[in-house]
C-alpha positions in Angstrom: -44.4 37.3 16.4 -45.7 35.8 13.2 -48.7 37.2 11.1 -52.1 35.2 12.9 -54.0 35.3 9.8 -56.7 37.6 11.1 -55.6 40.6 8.9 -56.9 41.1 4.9 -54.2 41.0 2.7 -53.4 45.1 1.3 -54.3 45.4 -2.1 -52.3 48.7 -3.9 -54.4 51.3 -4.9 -55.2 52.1 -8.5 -55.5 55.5 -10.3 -58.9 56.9 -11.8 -57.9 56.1 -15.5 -57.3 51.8 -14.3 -60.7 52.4 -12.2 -62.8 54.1 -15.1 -61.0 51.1 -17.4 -61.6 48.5 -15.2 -65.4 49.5 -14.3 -66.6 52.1 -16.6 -70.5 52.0 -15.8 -69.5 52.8 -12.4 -67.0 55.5 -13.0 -69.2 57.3 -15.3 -72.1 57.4 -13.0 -69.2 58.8 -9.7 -67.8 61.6 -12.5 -71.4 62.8 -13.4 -72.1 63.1 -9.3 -69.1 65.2 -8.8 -69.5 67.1 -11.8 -73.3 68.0 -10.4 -71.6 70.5 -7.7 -68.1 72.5 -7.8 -67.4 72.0 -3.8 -67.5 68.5 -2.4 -66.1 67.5 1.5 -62.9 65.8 1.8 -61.8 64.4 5.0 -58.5 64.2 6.1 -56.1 63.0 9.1 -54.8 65.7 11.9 -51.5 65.0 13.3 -53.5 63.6 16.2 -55.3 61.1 14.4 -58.6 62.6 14.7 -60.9 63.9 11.4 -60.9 67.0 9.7 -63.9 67.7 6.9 -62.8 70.1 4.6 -64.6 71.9 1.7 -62.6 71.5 -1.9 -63.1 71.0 -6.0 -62.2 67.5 -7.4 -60.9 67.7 -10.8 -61.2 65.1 -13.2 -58.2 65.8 -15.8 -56.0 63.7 -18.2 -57.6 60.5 -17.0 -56.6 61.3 -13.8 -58.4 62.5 -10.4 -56.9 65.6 -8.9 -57.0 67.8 -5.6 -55.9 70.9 -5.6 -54.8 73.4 -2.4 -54.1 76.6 -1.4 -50.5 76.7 0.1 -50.0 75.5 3.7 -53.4 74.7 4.0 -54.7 72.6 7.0 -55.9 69.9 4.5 -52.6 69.5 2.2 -50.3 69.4 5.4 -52.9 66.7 6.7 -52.6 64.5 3.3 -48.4 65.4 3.2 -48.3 63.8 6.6 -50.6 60.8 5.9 -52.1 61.2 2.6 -55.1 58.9 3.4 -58.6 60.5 2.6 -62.1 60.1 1.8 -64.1 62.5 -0.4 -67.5 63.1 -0.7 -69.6 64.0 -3.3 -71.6 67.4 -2.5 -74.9 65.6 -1.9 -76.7 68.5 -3.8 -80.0 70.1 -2.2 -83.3 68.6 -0.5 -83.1 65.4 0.4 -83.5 63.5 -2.9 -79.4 63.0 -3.2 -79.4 63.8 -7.2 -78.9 60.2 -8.1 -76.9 58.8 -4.6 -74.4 59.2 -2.6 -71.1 59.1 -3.7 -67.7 58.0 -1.7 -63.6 57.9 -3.1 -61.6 56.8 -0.3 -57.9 56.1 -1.1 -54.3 58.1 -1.1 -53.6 61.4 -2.4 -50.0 61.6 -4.3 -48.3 64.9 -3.8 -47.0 66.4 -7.3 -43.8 67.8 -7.1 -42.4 67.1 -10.9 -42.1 71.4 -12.1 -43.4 70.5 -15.5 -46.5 68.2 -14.7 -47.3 71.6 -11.8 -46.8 74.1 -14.6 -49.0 71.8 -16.9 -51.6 71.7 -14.6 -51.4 75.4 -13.5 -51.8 76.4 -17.1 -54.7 73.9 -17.5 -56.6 75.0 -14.6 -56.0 78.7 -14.9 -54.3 78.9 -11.6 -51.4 81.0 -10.2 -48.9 78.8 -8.8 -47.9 78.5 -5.7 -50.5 75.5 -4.7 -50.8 72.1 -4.0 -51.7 69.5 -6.3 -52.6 66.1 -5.4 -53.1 62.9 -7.7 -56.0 60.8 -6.3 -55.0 56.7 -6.3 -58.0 54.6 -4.7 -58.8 52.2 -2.2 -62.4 52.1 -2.6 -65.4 53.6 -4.0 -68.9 53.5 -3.0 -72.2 54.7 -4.4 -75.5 54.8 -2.3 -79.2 55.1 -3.2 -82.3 54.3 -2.8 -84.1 51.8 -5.1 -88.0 51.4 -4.6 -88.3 50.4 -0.8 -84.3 49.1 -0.5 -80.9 50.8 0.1 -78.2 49.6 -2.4 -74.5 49.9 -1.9 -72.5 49.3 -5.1 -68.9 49.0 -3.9 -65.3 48.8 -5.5 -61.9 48.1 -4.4 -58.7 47.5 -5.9 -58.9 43.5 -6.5 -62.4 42.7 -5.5 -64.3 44.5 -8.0 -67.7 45.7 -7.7 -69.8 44.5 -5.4 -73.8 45.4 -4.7 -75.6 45.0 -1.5 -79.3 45.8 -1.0 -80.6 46.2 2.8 -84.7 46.6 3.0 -86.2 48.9 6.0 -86.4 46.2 8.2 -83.8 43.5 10.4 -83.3 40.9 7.4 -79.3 40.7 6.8 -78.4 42.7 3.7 -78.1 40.4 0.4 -75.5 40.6 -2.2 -76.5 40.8 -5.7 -75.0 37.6 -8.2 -72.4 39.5 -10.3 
């Protein structure tokens, strides 16, 4: 059976450093929002397909976006199996959000080259044995409020950055002109 044209083309993933090149205003405001808070919520697949919301530190390092894991934890075995994920900035306290909400969804990369481990072992300060995942993304969405709207600024790998404003009421959401 032939392709019938109702799928989206799959665009690969990029890393951070061709993100925070590509769209720097937006990067810098998604590094400040995870540098806010130490522990953010990454979720994950289970072999059975269903979610698992995890605690963990992102760490933004050599241009690049890491995860790292304790050994044979629940979350690393879910990403070596099917490294897709989303992470979630630590919305902070209260309710005001400390400037949005802040999504990376895309795939985590397994390190397994000794040297770049021992590099990053030495850089974080942590005893080896763990696990040490380099984020490349899919998509990246920030959320906040703006006077009476909602606004949704999102990226993905060949679209660029998109913002949508929905108001408190039934009207269709409206894309900003780029």
């Amino acid at each position: 059976m032939g392709d019938t044209g109702t799928s989206a083309q799959a665009v690969a993933p990029i890393t951070w450093a061709a993100f925070e090149a590509a769209e720097p205003e937006l990067a810098a405001t998604v590094r400040e929002r995870f540098g806010q808070y130490t522990h953010h919520a990454l979720a994950t697949l289970r072999k059975d397909g269903s979610p698992r919301l995890s605690g963990i530190e992102a760490d933004f390092r050599a241009g690049e976006l890491y995860l790292g894991m304790m050994p044979n934890s629940r979350k690393a075995l879910d990403l070596r199996r099917d490294p897709r994920f989303s992470l979630l900035a630590n919305p902070g306290e209260g309710t005001s959000m400390g400037g949005g909400d802040v999504r990376i969804s895309g795939l985590a990369i397994e390190i397994a080259d000794p040297e770049k481990l021992d590099w990053y072992a030495t850089e974080v300060g942590m005893p080896m044995p763990f696990h040490v995942f380099r984020v490349e993304l899919t998509e990246v969405v920030r959320t906040y409020v703006d006077g009476e709207e909602i606004v949704l600024r999102t990226w993905s790998p060949g679209r660029g950055v998109r913002t949508l404003r929905r108001g408190n009421d039934e009207s269709p959401p409206r894309e900003d002109p780029r």
